[in-house]
Backbone as ProteinMPNN parsed JSONL, in Angstrom:
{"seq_chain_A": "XXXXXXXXXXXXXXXXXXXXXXXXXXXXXXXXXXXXXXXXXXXXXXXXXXXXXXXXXXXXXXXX", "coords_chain_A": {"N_chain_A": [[-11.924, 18.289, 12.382], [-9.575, 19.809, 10.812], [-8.33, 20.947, 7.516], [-6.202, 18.674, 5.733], [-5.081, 15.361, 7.447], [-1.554, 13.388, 8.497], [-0.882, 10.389, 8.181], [1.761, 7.869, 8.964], [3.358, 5.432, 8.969], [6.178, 2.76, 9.426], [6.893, -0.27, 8.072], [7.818, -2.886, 9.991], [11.067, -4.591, 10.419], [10.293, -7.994, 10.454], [7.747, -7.971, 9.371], [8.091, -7.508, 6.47], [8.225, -8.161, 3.315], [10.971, -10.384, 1.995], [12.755, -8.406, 2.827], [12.148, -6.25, 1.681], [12.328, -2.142, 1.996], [9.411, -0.952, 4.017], [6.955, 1.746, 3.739], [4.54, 3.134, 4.586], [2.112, 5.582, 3.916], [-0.366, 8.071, 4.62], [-3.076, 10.044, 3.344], [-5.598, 11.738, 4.509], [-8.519, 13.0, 4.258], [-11.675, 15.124, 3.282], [-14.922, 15.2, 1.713], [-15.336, 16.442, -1.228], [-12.206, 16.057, -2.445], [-11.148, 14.219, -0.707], [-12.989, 11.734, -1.559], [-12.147, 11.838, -4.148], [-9.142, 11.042, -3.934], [-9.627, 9.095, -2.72], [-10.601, 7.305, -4.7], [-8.263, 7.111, -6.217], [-6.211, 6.119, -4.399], [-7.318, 3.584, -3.896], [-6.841, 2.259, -6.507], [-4.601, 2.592, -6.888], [-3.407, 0.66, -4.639], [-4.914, -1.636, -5.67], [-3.125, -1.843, -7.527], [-0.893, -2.905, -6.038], [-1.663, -4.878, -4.541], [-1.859, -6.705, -6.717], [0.682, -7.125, -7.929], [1.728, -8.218, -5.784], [0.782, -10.914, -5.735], [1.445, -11.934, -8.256], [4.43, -12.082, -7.771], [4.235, -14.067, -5.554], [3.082, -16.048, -7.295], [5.497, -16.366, -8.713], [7.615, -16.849, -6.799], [6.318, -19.228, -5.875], [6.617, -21.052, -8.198], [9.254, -21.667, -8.714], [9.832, -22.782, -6.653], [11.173, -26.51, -5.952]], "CA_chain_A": [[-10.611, 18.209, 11.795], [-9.246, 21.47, 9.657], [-7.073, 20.226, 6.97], [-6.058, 16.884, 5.622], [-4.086, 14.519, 8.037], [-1.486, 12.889, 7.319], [-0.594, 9.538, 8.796], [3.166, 7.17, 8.661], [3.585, 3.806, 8.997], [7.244, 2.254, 8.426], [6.597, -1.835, 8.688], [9.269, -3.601, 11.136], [11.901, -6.103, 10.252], [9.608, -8.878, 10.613], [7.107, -7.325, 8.193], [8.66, -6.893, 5.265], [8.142, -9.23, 2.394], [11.91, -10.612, 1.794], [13.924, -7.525, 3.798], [12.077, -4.721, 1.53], [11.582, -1.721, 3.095], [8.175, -0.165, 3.156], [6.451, 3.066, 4.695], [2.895, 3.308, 4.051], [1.901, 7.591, 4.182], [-2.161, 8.034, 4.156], [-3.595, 11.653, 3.975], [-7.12, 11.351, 5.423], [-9.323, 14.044, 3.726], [-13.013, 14.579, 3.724], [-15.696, 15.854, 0.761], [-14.851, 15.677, -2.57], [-10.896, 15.556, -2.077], [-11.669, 12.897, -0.096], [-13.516, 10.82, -2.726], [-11.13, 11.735, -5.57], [-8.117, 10.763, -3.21], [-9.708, 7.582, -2.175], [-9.692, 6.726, -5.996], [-6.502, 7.223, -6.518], [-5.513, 5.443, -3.23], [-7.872, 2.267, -4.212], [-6.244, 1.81, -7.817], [-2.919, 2.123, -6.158], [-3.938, -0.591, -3.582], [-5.388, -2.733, -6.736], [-1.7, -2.585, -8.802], [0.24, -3.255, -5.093], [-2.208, -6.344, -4.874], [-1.841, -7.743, -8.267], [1.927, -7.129, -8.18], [1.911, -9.213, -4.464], [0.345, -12.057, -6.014], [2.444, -12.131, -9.431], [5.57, -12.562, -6.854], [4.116, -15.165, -4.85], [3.142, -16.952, -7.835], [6.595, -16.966, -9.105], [8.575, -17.701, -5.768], [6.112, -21.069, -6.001], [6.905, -21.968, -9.688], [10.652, -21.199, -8.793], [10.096, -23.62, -6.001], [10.942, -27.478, -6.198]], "C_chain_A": [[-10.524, 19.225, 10.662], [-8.063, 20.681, 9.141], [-7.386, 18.842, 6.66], [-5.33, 16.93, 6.836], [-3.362, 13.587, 7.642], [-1.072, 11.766, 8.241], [0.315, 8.413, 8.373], [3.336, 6.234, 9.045], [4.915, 3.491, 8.741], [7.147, 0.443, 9.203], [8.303, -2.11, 9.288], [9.942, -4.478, 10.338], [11.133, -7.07, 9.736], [8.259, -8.381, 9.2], [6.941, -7.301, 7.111], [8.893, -8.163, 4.594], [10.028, -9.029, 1.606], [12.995, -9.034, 1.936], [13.634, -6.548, 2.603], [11.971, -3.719, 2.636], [10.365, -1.155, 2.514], [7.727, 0.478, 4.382], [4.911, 2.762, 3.768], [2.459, 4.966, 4.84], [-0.056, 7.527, 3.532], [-2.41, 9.349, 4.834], [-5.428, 11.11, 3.931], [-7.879, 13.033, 4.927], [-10.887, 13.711, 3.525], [-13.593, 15.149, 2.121], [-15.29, 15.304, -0.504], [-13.16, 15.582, -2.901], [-10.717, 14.476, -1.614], [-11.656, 11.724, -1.046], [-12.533, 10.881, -3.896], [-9.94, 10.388, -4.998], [-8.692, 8.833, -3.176], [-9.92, 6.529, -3.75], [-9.112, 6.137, -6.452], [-6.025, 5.834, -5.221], [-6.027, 4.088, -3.982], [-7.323, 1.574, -5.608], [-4.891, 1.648, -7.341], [-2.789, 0.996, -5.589], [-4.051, -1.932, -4.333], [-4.056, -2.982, -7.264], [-0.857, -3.413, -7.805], [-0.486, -4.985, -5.245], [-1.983, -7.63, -5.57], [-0.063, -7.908, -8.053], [2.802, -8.615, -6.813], [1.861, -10.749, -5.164], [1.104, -12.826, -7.209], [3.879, -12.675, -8.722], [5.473, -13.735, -5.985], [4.05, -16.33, -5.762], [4.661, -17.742, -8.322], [7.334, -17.431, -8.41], [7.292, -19.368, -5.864], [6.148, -21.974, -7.295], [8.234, -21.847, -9.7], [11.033, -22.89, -8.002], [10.165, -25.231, -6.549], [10.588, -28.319, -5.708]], "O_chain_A": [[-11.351, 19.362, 9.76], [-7.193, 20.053, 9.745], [-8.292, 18.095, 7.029], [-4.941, 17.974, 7.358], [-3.762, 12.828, 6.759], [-0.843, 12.23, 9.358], [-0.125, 7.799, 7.401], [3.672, 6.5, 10.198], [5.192, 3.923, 7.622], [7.28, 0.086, 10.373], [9.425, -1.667, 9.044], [9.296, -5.143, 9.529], [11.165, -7.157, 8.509], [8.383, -8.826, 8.059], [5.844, -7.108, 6.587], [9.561, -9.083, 5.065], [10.397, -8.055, 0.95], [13.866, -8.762, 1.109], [14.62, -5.89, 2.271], [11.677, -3.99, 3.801], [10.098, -0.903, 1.34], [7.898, 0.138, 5.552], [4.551, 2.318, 2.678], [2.531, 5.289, 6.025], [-0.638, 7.13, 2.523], [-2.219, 9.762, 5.978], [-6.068, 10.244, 3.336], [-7.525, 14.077, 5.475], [-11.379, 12.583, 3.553], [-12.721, 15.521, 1.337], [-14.997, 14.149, -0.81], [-12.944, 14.827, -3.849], [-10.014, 13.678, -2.234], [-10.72, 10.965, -1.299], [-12.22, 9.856, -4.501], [-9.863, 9.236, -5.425], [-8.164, 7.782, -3.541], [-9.52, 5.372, -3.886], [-9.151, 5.029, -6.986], [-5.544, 4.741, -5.522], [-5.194, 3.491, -4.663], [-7.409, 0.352, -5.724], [-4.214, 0.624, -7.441], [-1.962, 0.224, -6.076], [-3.571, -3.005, -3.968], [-3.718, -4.145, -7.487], [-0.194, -4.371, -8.204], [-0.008, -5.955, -5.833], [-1.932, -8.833, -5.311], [0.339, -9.072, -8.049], [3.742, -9.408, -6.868], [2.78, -11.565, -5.099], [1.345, -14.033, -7.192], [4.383, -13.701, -9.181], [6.482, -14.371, -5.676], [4.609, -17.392, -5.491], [4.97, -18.933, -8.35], [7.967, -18.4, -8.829], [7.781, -20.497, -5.906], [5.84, -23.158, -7.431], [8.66, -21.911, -10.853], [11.842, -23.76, -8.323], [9.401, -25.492, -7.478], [10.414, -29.368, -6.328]]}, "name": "protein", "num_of_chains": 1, "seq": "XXXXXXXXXXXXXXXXXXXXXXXXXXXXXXXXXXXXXXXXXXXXXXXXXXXXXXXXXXXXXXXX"}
C-alpha cells in the first residue's frame, strides 16, 4: 500500500444515537505517521466515549 488510505463510514437510520447523524472517516497509515495518527485517533475515541456515557447517564437521571 503507497500512501495513506482513507476509509467512510456514514451509520444508517437505525444507528444513530437519537436521529444524529454520524460519518466515521479513518486514514490508515503505516510507520511513524501511523503511530502519531493512532494517538490522536485513540484520545479522540477516549473524549467520544466519555461524552457517550455522560449522555446516557443523564437520559437515566432524566428518566422516572
Amino acid at each position: 500500500m503507497d500512501g495513506a488510505r482513507i476509509i467512510s463510514y456514514n451509520f444508517n437510520e437505525s444507528e444513530r444515537p437519537g436521529g444524529m447523524r454520524i460519518r466515521i472517516k479513518v486514514r490508515v497509515e503505516s510507520g511513524k505517521k501511523g503511530r502519531a495518527r493512532d494517538a490522536r485517533q485513540g484520545e479522540a475515541l477516549k473524549e467520544y466515549l466519555t461524552w457517550v456515557v455522560q449522555q446516557e447517564q443523564q437520559d437515566q437521571a432524566g428518566r422516572p
